[in-house]
C-alpha positions as CSV (number, residue, x, y, z in Angstrom):
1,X,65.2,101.1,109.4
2,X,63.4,98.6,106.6
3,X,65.3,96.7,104.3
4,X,68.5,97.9,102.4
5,X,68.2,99.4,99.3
6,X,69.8,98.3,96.0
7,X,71.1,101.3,93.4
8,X,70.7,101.0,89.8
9,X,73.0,103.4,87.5
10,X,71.8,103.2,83.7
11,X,73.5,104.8,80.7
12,X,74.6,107.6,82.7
13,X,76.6,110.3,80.7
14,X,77.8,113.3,82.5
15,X,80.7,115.8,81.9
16,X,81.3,119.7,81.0
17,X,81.8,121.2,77.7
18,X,85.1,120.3,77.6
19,X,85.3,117.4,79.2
20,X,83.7,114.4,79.3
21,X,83.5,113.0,82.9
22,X,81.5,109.4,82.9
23,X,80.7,108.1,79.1
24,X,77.4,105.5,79.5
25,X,77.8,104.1,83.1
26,X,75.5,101.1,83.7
27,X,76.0,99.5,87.4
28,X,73.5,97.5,89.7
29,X,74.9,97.7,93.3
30,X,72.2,95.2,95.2
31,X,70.9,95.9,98.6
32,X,73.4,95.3,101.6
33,X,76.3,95.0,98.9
34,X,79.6,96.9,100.1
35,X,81.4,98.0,96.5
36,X,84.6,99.9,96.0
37,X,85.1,102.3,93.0
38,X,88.9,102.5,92.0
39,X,90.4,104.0,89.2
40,X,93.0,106.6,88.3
41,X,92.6,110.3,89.6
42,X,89.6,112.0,87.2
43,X,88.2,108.7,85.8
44,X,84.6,109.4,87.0
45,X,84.3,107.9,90.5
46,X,83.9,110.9,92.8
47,X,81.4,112.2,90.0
48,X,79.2,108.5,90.1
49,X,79.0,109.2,93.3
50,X,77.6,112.6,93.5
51,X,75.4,111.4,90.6
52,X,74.2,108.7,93.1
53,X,73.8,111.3,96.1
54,X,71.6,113.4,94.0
55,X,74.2,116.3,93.7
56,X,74.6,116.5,89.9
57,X,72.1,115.1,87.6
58,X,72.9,113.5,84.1
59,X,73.0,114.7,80.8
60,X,72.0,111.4,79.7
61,X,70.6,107.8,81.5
62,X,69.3,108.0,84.6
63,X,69.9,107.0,88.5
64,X,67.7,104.7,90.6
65,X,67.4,104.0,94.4
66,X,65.8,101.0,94.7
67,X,62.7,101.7,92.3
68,X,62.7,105.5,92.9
69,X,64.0,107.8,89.9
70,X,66.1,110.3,91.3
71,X,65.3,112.4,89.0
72,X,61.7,112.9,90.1
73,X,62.6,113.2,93.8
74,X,63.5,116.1,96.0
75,X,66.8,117.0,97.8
76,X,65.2,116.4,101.1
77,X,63.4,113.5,99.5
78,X,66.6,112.1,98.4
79,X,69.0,112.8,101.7
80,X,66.2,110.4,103.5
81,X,67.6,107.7,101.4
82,X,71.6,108.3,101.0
83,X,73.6,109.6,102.9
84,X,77.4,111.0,101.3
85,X,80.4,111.6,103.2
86,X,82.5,113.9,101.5
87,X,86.0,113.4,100.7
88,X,87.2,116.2,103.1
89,X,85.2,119.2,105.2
90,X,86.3,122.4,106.9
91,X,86.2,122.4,110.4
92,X,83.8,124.7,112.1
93,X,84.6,126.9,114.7
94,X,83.0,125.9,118.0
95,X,80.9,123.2,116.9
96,X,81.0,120.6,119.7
97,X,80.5,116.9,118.2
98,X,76.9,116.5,118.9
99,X,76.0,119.5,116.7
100,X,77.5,118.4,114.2
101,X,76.3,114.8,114.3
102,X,73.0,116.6,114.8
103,X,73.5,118.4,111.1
104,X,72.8,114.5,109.7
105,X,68.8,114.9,111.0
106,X,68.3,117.9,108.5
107,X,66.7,116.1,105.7
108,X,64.0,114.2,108.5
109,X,63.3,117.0,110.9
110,X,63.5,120.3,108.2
111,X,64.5,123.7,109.5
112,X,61.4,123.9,112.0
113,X,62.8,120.7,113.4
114,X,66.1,121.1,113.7
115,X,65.3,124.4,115.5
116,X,63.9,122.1,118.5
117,X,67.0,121.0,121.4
118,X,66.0,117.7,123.1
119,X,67.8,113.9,122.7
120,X,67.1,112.9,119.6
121,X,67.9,108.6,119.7
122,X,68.7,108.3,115.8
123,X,71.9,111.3,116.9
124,X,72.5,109.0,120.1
125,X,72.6,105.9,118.0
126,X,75.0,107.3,115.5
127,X,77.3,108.5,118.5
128,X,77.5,104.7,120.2
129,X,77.5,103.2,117.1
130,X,80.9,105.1,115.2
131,X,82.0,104.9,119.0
132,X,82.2,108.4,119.7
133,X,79.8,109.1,122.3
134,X,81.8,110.2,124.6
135,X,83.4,113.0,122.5
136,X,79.7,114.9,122.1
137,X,80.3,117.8,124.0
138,X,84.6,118.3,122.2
139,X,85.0,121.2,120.2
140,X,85.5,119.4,116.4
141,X,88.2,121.7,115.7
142,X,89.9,120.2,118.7
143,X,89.9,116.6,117.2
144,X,92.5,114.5,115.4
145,X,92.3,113.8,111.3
146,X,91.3,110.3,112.3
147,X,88.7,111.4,115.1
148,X,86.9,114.3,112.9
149,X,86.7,111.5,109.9
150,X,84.4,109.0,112.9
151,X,82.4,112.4,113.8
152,X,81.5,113.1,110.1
153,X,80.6,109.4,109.8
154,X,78.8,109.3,112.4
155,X,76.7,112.5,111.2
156,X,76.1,110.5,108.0
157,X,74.8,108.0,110.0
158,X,72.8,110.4,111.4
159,X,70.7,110.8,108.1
160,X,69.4,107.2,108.5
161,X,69.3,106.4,105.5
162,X,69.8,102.9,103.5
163,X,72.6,103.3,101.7
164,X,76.2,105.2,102.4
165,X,78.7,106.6,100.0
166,X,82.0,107.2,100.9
167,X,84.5,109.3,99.2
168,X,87.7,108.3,99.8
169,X,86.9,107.7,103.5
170,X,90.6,106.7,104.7
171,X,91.9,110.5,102.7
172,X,94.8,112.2,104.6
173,X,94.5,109.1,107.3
174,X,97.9,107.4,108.8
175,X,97.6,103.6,108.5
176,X,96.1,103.4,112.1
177,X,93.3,105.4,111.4
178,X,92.9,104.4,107.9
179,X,91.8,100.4,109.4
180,X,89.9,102.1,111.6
181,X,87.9,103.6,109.7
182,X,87.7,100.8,106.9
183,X,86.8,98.3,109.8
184,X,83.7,100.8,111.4
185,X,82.5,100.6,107.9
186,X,82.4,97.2,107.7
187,X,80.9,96.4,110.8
188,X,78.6,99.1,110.5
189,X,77.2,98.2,107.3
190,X,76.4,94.3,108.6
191,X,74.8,95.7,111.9
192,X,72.5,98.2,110.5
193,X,72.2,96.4,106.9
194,X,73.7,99.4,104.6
195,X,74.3,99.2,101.0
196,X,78.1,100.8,101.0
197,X,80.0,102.4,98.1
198,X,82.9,103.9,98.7
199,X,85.6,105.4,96.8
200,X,89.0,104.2,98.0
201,X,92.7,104.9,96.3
202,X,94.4,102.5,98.4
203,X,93.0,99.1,95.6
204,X,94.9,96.7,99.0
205,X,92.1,98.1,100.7
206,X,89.9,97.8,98.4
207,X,90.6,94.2,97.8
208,X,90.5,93.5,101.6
209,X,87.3,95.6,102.6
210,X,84.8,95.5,99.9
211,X,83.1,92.5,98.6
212,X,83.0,93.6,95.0
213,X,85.7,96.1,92.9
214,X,83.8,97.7,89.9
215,X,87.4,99.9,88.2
216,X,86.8,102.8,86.3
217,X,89.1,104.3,83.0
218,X,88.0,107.3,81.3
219,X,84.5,107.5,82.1
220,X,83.5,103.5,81.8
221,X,83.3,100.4,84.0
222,X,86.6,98.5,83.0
223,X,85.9,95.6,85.5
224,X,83.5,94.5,87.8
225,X,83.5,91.8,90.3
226,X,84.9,89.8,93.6
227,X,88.6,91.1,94.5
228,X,89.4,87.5,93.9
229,X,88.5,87.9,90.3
230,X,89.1,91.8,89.7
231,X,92.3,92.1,91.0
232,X,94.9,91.0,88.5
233,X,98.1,92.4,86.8
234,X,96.1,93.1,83.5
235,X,94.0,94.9,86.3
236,X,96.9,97.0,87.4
237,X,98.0,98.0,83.8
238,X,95.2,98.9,82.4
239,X,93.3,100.5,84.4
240,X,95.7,101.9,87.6
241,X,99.3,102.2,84.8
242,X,101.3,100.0,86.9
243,X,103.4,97.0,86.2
244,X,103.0,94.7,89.4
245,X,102.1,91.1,90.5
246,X,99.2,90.0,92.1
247,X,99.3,87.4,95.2
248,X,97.2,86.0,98.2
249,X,97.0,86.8,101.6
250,X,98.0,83.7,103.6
251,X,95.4,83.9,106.2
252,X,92.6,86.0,104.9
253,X,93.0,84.9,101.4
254,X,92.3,88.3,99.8
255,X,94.3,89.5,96.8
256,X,98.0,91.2,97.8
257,X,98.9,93.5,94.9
258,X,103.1,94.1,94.5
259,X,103.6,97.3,92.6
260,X,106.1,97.1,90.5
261,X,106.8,100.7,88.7
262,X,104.3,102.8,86.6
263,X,103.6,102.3,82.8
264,X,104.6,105.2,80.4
265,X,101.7,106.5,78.1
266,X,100.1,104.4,75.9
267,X,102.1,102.9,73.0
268,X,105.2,103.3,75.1
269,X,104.8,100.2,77.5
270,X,106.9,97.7,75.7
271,X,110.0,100.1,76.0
272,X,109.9,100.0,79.8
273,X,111.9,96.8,81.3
């Protein structure tokens, strides 16, 4: 793999005709950068990042991946150079772990490819590197929430691409699991040099994880920035509609949000006590 690749997100509108979804979205993510998008429930972030993946296109503005229009490249073109894990995916009956790890090579091998068995070293790599090797011949169905999230990472992986998108990786994950997955992340985006976005509701992960917080409210960036900077209690009212203090963590020094109770609508906050 060559050297990460930076994502440049300029004037994007996008939204259906009765609802506007994103409302002139300009972000620079640089290469190797690992950002977290927070932001209420249908503020834009899951639709930024299909924007990114190439899924839905823009009604206005226009995505780049490193100095490549998105517009003007292929799906296949595009899956070479990000790869998307979904919020959530059905299981499928009687897949073992290696297929579906194998589904990642798609976009490089094409149909006439992928009809071809043998050892293929990127699907090996993937395997050791989300630490599931030794699961490849287990039914999927068969796995744990926590294990099936590592096997779809892993077939993300697969794609070998420069930059990975996560939505909401840690969804439906105890706390155990959740760290887990957060930590793999981490250490896989320093070992293979991946620029990481990821969606994530939990903003304490957020502020622990990711080196830069870029909050979204009704369709625009609201903030932008190091954890250490982002996260503040204007930060929790305005954007997430909670009341709450902000500290540090005593060891790592990150940013500790304490929640204090949620905001009413707007024009009613003063009233709340």
């Amino acid at each position: 793999m060559t050297e990460p690749m930076g994502i440049r997100v300029e004037g994007v509108h996008f939204g259906y005709p009765d609802r506007p979804v994103l409302r002139g979205v300009d972000l620079t993510v640089r290469p190797g950068e690992l950002t977290a998008l927070i932001g209420l429930n249908g503020c834009g972030k899951s639709t930024l990042l299909r924007l990114t993946a190439g899924l839905l296109r823009p009604a206005e503005g226009r995505v780049l991946l490193g100095t490549d229009d998105l517009a003007r490249l292929s799906r296949r073109d595009t899956a070479r150079r990000v790869a998307l894990l979904h919020q959530s995916a059905p299981a499928v009956p009687g897949m073992t772990v290696h297929h579906l790890v194998r589904q990642g090579r798609y976009a490089a091998r094409g149909p006439l490819g992928m009809l071809r068995e043998g050892d293929d070293p990127v699907v090996r790599r993937a395997l050791r590197d989300v630490g599931v090797e030794s699961w490849a011949e287990r039914p999927v169905d068969a796995l744990s929430g926590g294990e099936r999230q590592r096997v779809r990472l892993a077939m993300a992986l697969a794609q070998d691409t420069r930059i990975l998108l996560l939505d909401e990786p840690t969804t439906y994950l105890d706390l155990h699991h959740q760290l887990d997955v957060l930590r793999t992340v981490v250490r896989l985006r320093e070992e293979r040099g991946l620029t990481v976005v990821m969606v994530l509701h939990d903003l304490a992960h957020a502020a622990r994880f990711a080196e830069r917080i870029v909050a979204l409210r009704d369709g625009r960036v609201a903030a932008d920035g190091p954890p250490a900077e982002v996260v503040t209690p204007g930060l929790l009212a305005d954007v997430l509609k909670v009341a709450g203090r902000v500290g540090r963590d005593p060891e790592g020094g990150w940013p500790v949000c304490y929640p204090d109770h949620p905001l009413a609508a707007l024009g009613h906050e003063n009233h709340i006590h």
